[in-house]
C-alpha positions in Angstrom: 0.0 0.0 0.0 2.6 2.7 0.9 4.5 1.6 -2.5 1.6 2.4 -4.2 0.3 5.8 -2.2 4.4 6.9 -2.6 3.6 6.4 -6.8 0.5 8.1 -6.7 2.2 11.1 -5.0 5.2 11.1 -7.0 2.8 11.2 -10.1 1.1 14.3 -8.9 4.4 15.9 -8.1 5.6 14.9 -12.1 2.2 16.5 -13.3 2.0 19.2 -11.6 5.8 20.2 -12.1 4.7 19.4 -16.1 1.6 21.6 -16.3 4.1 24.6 -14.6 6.5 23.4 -17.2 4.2 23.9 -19.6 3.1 27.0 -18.4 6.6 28.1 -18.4 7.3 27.6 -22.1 4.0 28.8 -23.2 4.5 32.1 -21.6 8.5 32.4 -22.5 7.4 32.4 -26.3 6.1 35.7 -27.5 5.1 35.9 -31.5 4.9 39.3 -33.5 5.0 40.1 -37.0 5.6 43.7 -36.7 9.5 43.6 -35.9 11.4 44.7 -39.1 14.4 43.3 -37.5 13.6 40.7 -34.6 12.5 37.0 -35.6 8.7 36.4 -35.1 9.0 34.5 -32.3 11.3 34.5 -29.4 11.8 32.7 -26.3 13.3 33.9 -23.6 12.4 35.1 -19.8 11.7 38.7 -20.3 8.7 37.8 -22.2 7.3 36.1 -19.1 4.2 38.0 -18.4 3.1 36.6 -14.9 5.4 37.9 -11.8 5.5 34.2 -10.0 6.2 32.1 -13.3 8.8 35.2 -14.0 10.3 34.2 -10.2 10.5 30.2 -10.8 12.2 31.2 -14.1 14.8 33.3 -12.6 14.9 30.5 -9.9 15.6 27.9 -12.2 18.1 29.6 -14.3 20.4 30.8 -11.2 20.4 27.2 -10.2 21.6 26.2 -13.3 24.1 29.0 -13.6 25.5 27.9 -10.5 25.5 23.9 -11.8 26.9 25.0 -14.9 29.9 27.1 -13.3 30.3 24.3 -10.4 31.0 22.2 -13.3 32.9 23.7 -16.5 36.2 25.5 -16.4 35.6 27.5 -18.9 33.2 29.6 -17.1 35.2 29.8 -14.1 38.3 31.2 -16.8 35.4 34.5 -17.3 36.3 35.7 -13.9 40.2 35.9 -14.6 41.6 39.3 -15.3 44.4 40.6 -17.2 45.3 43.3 -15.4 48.2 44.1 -18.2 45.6 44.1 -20.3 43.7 47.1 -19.1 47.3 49.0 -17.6 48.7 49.4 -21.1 45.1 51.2 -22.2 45.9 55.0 -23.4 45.2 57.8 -21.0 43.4 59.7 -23.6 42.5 59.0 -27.1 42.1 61.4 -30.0 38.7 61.6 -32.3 39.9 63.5 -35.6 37.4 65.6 -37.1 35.4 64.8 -40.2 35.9 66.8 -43.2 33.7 64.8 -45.6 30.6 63.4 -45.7 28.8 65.8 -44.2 25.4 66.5 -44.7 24.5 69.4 -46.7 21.6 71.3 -44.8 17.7 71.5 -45.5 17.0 72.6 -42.1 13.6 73.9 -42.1 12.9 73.5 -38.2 13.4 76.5 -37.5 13.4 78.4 -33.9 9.9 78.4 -32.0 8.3 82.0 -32.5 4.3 82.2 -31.0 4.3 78.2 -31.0 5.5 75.5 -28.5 3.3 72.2 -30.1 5.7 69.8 -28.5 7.7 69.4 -25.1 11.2 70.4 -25.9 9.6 73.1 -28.7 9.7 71.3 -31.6 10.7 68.1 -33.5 14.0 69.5 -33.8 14.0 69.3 -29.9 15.7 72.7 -29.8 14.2 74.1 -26.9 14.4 77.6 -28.3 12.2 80.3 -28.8 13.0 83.9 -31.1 10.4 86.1 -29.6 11.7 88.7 -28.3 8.9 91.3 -26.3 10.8 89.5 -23.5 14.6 89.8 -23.6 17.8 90.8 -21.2 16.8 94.3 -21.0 13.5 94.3 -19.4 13.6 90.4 -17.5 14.4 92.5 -14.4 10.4 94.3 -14.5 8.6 90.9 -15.1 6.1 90.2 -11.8 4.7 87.3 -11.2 0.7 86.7 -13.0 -0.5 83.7 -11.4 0.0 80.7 -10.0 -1.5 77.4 -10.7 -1.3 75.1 -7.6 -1.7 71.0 -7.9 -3.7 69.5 -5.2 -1.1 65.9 -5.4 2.2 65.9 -3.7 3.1 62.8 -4.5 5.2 63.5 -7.5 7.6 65.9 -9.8 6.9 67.0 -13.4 9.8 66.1 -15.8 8.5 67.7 -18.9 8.0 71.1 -20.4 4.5 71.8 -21.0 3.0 72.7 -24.5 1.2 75.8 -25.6 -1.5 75.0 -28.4 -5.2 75.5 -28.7 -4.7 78.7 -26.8 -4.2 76.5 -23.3 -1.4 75.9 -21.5 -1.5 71.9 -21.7 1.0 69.3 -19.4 1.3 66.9 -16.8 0.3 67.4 -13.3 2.1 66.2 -10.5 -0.6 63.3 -10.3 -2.3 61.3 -12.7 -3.2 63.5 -15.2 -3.0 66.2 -18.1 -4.4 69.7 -17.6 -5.0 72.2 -19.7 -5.2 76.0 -18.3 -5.9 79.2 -19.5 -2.7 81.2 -19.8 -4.5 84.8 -19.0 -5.6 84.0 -15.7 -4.5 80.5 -14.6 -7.6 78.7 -14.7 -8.1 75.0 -15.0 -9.8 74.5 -18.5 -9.8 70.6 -18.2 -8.2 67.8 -17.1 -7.4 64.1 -17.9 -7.3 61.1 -15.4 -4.9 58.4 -16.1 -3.9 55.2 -14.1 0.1 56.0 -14.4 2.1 58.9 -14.7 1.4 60.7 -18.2 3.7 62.3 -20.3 6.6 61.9 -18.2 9.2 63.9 -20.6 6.6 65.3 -22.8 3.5 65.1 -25.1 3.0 66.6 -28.8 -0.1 68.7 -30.6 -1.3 68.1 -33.9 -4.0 70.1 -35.2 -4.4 67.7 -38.5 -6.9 66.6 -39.1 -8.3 68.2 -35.6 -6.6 69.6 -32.3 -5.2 66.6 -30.9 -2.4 65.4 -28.3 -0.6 62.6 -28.1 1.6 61.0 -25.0 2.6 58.5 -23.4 1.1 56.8 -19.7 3.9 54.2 -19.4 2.0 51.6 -21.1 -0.5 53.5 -22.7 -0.5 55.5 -25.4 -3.6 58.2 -25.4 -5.2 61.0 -27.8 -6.9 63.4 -26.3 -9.2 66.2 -28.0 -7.6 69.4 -27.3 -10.3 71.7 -27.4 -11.9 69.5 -24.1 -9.8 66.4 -22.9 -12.0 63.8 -24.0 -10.5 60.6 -25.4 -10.4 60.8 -29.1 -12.4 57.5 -29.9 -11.2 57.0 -33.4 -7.9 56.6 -31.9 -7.2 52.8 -30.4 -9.7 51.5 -27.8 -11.7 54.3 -27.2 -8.8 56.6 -27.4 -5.9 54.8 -26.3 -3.4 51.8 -27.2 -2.5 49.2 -24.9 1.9 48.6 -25.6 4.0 46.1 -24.8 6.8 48.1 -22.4 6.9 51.3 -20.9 7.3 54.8 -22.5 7.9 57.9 -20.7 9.3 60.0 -23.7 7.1 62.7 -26.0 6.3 61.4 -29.5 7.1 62.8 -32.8 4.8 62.8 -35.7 6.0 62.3 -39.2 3.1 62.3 -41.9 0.3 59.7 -40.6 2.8 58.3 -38.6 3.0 58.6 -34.8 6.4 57.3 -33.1 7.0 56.7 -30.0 10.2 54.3 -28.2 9.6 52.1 -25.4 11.7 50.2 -23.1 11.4 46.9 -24.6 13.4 48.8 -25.8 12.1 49.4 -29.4 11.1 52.5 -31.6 7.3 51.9 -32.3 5.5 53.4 -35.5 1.5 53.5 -34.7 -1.0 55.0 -37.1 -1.7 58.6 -35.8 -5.4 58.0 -36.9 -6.4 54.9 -35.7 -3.4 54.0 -33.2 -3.0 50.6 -35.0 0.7 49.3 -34.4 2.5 49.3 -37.9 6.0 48.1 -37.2 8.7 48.0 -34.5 12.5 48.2 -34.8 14.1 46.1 -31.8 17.1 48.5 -30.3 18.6 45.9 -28.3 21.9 43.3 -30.0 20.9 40.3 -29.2 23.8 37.8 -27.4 22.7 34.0 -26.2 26.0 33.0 -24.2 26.7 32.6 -20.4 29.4 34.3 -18.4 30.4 33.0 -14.7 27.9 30.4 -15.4 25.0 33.5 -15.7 23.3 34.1 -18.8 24.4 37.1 -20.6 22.5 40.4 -18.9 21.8 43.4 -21.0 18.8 44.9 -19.7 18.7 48.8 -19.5 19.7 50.5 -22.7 16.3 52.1 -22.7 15.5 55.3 -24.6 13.7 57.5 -21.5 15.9 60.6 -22.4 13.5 61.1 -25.7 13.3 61.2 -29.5 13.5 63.8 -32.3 12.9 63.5 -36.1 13.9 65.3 -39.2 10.6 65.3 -40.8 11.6 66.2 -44.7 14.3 63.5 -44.4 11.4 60.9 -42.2 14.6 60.4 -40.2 14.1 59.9 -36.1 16.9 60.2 -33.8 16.9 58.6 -30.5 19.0 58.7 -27.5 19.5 55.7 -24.9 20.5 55.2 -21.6 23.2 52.8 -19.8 22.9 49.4 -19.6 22.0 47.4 -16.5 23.0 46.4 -13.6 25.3 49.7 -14.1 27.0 49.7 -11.2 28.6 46.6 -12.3 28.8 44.8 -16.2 29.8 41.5 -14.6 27.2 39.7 -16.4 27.3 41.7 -19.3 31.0 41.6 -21.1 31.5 43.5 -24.3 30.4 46.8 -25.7 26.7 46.5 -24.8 26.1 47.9 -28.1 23.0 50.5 -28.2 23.2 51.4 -24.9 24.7 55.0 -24.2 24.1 55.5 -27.5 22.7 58.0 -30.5 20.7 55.9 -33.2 19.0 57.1 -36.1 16.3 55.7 -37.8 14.9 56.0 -41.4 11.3 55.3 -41.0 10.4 55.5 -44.5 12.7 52.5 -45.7 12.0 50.9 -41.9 16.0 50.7 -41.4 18.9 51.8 -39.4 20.8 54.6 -40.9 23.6 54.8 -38.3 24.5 54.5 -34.0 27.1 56.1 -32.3 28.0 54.9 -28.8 29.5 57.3 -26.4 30.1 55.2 -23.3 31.2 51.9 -24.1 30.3 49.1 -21.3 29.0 51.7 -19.3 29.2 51.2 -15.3 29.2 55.0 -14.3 25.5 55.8 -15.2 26.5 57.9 -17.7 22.9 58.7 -19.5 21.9 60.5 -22.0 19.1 62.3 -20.2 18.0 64.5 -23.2 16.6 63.7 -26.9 19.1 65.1 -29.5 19.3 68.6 -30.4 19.2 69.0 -34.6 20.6 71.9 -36.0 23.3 73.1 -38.0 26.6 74.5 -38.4 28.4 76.8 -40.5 31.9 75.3 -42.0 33.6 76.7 -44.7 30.8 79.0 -46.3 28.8 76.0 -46.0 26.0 74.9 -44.0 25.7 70.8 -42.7 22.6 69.4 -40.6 23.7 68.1 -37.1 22.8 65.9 -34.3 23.8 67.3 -31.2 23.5 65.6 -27.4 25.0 66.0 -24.3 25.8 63.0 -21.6 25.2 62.9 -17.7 27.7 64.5 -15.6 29.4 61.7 -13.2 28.1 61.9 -9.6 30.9 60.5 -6.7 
């Protein structure tokens, strides 16, 4: 009798450690056709949807790291350093310029005058406005005309706002957009979300009617501008469910509304009917194990933001470090992407260019802004630019 209750229990254990199996594998795959540059299906654990099958995952695999480094030299060979190796690096290194190649200039974003239709001014991102009633000679007599005051305190704005409509319109220190009148102050309307909205920014469109677009970290909205309703042409009922987070402000280019999560990926929706079109995957992928660990190269996420060249249908898009950054352990190599500049040509869905600044990055050394595109003036000439600045280092 026991022989046969100790079967019966060890064949409830075996089909019950199946079915989780099961489970597993099933929620490992992910398939989508909308990558331009990722296969349609891939397997691995940061597809895991559920946060206790993500646990037993992790689980499983740090047991077999630690198997698989008990067990094979080679692995343990990954934690030997040449210190030679990194005392005969150069103190400095010297970038020469480039004197061809550039890029003749079209620039046609030019400087904000009586419009500010997206966080950061423009697509451009220049930040920059020409008017000029206010300037260094009178700043001193300004006085203060109002002062709108939040009712939450359990938060910080990040972003800019816009000015379109006639209404001031940004994100509160809450859960929600507001829109206020900029001669007296006045709340005009506002927007409940479940997350924080536009965390570093939203964008205005008035074609084919006074909209905004932003981002709730997994949520991407269009508003009517005129009165904050949900624009219910746009998604489900005026918003699109995505994958990964975004915190950034889109660009628009066309009938194309772009945003970049942190899957991380640059997403192309339809600004009309917020349909997902296609998705370039900003991440190099690397299946190999080091100290017995799988390879980790999370991070690399593009939260600083996104600009575009619109005549050119060209978006540029900065990312930040790699993770764990305090320590790259896990993640040998370049950790291409990350700390990087990428630029994008949407209209042939391709990769134009990347330029890395911070290679293997373990000082969290951002780049905390979207790129600044401009131009210069070189030998009676004048070239289109990208221009970005990094974090400062914090000891």
């Amino acid at each position: 009798m026991n022989i046969i209750k100790n079967n019966k229990i060890l064949s409830s254990i075996l089909i019950l450690f199946s079915v989780v199996f099961i489970f597993l594998l099933i929620d490992m795959t992910s398939i989508s056709t909308k990558y331009v540059n990722k296969s349609t299906i891939s397997f691995e654990i940061n597809n895991i949807r559920n946060p206790q099958l993500k646990k037993l995952a992790r689980f499983l695999d740090n047991v077999y790291s630690k198997l698989y480094f008990f067990l094979s030299n080679q692995q343990k060979k990954n934690f030997s350093v040449n210190i030679k190796e990194y005392q005969d690096l150069p103190n400095e290194i010297l970038i020469e310029s480039i004197k061809e190649n550039l890029t003749p200039s079209n620039f046609s974003e030019r400087n904000n005058s009586k419009i500010w239709h997206r966080s950061h001014g423009n697509h451009s991102s220049n930040r920059f406005s020409s008017l000029k009633d206010i300037n260094l000679s009178n700043i001193k007599n300004l006085d203060l005309a109002w002062r709108y005051q939040f009712k939450e305190t359990n938060g910080d704005i990040q972003s800019n706002p816009i000015y379109a409509d006639d209404k001031i319109i940004m994100p509160s220190t809450g859960n929600s957009i507001v829109a206020i009148d900029p001669s007296n102050g006045k709340k005009l309307w506002e927007f409940v979300t479940d997350s924080k909205p536009a965390r570093r920014g939203l964008v205005y469109t008035k074609n084919p009617k006074p909209l905004i677009f932003f981002c709730s970290m997994k949520r991407l909205y269009s508003l009517n501008a005129k009165n904050g309703k949900p624009n219910i042409e746009f998604g489900d009922s005026g918003s699109t469910k995505i994958k990964k987070n975004c915190t950034i402000a889109p660009v628009i280019i066309k009938d194309k509304l772009i945003i970049a999560t942190f899957e991380p990926a640059l997403e192309i929706y339809n600004i009309k009917n917020g349909k997902l079109d296609w998705k370039y995957y900003l991440k190099e992928k690397i299946d190999s194990r080091h100290g017995g660990k799988r390879y980790d190269y999370s991070g690399g996420n593009p939260w600083g933001g996104i600009s575009a060249d619109l005549e050119r249908e060209i978006v540029f898009l900065t990312t930040g470090n790699p993770g764990v950054y305090l320590q790259g352990v896990n993640r040998p190599g370049k950790n291409k992407y990350a700390n990087s500049v990428i630029a994008i040509d949407i209209k042939n869905k391709k990769k134009l260019w990347d330029f890395q600044e911070i290679e293997h990055d373990i000082w969290n050394r951002d780049i905390p802004a979207p790129p600044i595109l401009t131009r210069i003036e070189k030998d009676n000439n004048s070239f289109d630019v990208v221009v970005f600045k990094l974090s400062p280092i914090k000891l």
